[in-house]
N, C-alpha and C positions, 0 to 999 in steps of 0.2 A: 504493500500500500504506500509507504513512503516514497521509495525506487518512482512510481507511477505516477505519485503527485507530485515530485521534484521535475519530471520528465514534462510534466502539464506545464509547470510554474516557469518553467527554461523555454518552452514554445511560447507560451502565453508570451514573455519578457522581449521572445527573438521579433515575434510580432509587434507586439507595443511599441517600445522605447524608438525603431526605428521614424514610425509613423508621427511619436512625440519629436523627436527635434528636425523630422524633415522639416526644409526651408518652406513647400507649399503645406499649407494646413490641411487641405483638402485630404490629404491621406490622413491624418488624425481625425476629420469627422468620419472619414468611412472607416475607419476602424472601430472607432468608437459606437458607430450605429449599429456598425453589424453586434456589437457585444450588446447596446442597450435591446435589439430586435431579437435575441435571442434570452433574456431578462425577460422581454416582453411577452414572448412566448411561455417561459415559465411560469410568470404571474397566473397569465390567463388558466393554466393547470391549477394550480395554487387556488383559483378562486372560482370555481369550481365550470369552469368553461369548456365548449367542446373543441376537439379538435381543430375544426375548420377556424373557429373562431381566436383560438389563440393563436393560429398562424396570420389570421388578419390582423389581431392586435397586433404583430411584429413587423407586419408589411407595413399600418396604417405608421409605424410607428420612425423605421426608416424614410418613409416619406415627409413626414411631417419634421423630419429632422433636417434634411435634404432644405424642406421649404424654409423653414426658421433660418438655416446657414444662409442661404442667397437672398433674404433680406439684409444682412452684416446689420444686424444691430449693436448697438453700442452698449458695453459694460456696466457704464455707470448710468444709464438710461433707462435700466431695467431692475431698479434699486427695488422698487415694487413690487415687481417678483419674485424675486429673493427674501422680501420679508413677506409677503403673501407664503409664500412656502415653509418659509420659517416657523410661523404661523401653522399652520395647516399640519407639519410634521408634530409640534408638541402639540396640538387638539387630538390627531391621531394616537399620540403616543400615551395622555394621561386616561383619552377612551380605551385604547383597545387594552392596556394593562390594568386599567382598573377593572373596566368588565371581563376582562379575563378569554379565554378558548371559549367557551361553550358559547360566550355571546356573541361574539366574531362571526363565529359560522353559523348565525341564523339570520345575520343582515342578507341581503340579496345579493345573490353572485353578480349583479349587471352592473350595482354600487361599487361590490367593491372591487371589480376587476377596472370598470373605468374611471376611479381615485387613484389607486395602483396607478394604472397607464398614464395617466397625469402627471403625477410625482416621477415616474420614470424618467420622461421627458423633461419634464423643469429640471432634474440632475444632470442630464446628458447635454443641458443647455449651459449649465453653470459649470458644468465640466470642458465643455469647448469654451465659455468665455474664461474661464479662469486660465486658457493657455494664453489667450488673448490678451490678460492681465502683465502673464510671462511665465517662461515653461520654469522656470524656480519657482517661482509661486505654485506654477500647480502642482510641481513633486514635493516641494513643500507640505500641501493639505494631504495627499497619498501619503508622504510618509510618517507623517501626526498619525495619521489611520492605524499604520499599518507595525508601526513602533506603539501606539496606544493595546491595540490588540495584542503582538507578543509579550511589551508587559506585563498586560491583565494575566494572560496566560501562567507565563512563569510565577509571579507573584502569588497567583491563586493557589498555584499548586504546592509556591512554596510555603506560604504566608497559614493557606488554610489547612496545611497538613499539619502544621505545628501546635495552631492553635485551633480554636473552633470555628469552623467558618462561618460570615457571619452572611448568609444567601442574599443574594439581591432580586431573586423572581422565582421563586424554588417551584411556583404551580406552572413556567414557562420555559427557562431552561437551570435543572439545577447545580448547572456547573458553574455557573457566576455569581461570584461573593464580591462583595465591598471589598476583601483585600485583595480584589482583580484590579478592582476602578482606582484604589489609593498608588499602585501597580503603575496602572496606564496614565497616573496624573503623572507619579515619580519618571515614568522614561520621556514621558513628551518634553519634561520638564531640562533634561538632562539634551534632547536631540533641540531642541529651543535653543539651547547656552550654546552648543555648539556650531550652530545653524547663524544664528546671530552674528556671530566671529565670522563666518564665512560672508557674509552678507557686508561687512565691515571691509573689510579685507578685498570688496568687487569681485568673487570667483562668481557671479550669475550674473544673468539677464537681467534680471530684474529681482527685486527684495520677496523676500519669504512672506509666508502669514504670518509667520515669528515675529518679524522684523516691522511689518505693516502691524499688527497689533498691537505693539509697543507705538509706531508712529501714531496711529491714528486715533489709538485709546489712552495712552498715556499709562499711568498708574493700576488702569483697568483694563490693561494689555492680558497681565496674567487671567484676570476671568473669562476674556473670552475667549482665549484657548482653553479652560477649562472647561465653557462650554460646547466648544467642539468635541471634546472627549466624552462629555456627554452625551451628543450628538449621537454620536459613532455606537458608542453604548447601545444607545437606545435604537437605534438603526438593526444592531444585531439581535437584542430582545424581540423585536418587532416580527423579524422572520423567521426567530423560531416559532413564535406564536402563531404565525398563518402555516408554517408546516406544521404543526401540532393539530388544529384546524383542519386542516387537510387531510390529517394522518398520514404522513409522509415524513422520511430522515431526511431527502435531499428535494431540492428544488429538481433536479433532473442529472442525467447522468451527463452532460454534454462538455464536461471537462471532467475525467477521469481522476479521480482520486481525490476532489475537490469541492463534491455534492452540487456543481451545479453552478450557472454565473451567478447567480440571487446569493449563494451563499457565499460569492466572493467580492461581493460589492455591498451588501446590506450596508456594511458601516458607513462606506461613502455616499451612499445616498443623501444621508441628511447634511452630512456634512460639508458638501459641496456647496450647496444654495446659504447654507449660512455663513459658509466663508466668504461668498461673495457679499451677501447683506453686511459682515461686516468691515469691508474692506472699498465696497460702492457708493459711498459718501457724496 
């Protein structure tokens, strides 16, 4: 299993990175669409949609992606969007964990497959302008995500084997403890101070979210990168809950060893559109 999902993680990378710093962007939205289109299609499974129709969600969804890029809208133009979604992620996120699995899956599949497809799109949108921001900034938010998640990790394992752990959704996933999250504050915190230096120093394009949230927040730099961590957090609660829902471990098999793209993007989802909200001033 490891062998198989390193072999994903290395194709997945050989794909991406190149598409991130080609000089046309063009091959970064088509990369990126075809991954939200294939999301999109797992949603529509997820919520309990037929075949035909989750493959349309993923058609409708490359296209409308297609359409939004060739208007070139502007970053900071779409400030409204980004807190509109902002918005909409925690309304989702204090409903669907307070009510819990059982009440999730009795709302209407039409609801929540085209909320789902919404939010998809608003991420894949904040995700092509945050290159547009600058490709530091957007490896910047990826890697807040993705250092926030191995530290949860490690920390949970180490933190709650020692002591008791203290669960953070035990009726949704019970592998995540508060000393996951205390975890993913501690390494962001540490990839932040480093990140900074480099940003000091002109090795990028353009300034991190690090760097932009100290400029732009001041004092209250540190909290809202905490609540990107949060974000992320709750991005990954979120989809175990619709696969619980579902009754399903993985969103689909379409990247081997990895349960699926849903299950490799949950945490960026939210985080994306909030980074931009707070960074489009």
């Amino acid at each position: 299993m490891l062998r198989q999902r390193l072999i994903t993680a290395v194709l997945l990378l050989a794909v991406f990175l190149p598409a991130l710093f080609a000089v046309n962007p063009v091959y970064f939205v088509l990369c990126t669409l075809a991954l939200m289109g294939a999301a999109a299609w797992e949603w529509g499974r997820l919520s309990g949609q037929s075949h035909s129709l989750s493959l349309a969600g993923a058609a409708l969804m490359v296209l409308a992606g297609l359409g939004l890029w060739n208007i070139e809208l502007n970053p900071t133009g779409l400030l409204w969007v980004w807190r509109v979604a902002a918005l909409v992620w925690l309304v989702l996120a204090l409903f669907a964990l307070y009510k819990g699995v059982a009440y999730w899956g009795k709302l209407p599949p039409a609801l929540r497959f085209w909320c789902g497809w919404a939010m998809l799109l608003v991420s894949w949108l904040a995700m092509v302008q945050s290159r547009v921001v600058g490709i530091n900034f957007l490896l910047s938010v990826m890697c807040l995500v993705w250092v926030s998640d191995v530290s949860a990790y490690f920390a949970g394992r180490a933190w709650g084997n020692r002591w008791i752990a203290r669960k953070l959704a035990v009726s949704i996933s019970p592998g995540k403890t508060w000393e996951g999250v205390a975890g993913a504050l501690l390494g962001v915190g540490v990839v932040a101070f480093v990140w900074r230096y480099a940003d000091s120093q002109n090795l990028g394009n353009s300034q991190s979210i690090f760097s932009r949230a100290v400029q732009d927040w001041g004092e209250l730099g540190a909290l809202a990168l905490g609540l990107l961590v949060a974000a992320g957090v709750v991005g990954d609660l979120l989809e175990s809950l619709f696969k619980r829902a579902a009754g399903v471990k993985d969103s689909s098999r379409l990247l081997p060893g990895h349960g699926g793209v849903l299950d490799r993007v949950d945490a960026l989802l939210p985080v994306l559109p909030l980074a931009m909200c707070l960074v489009a001033q």
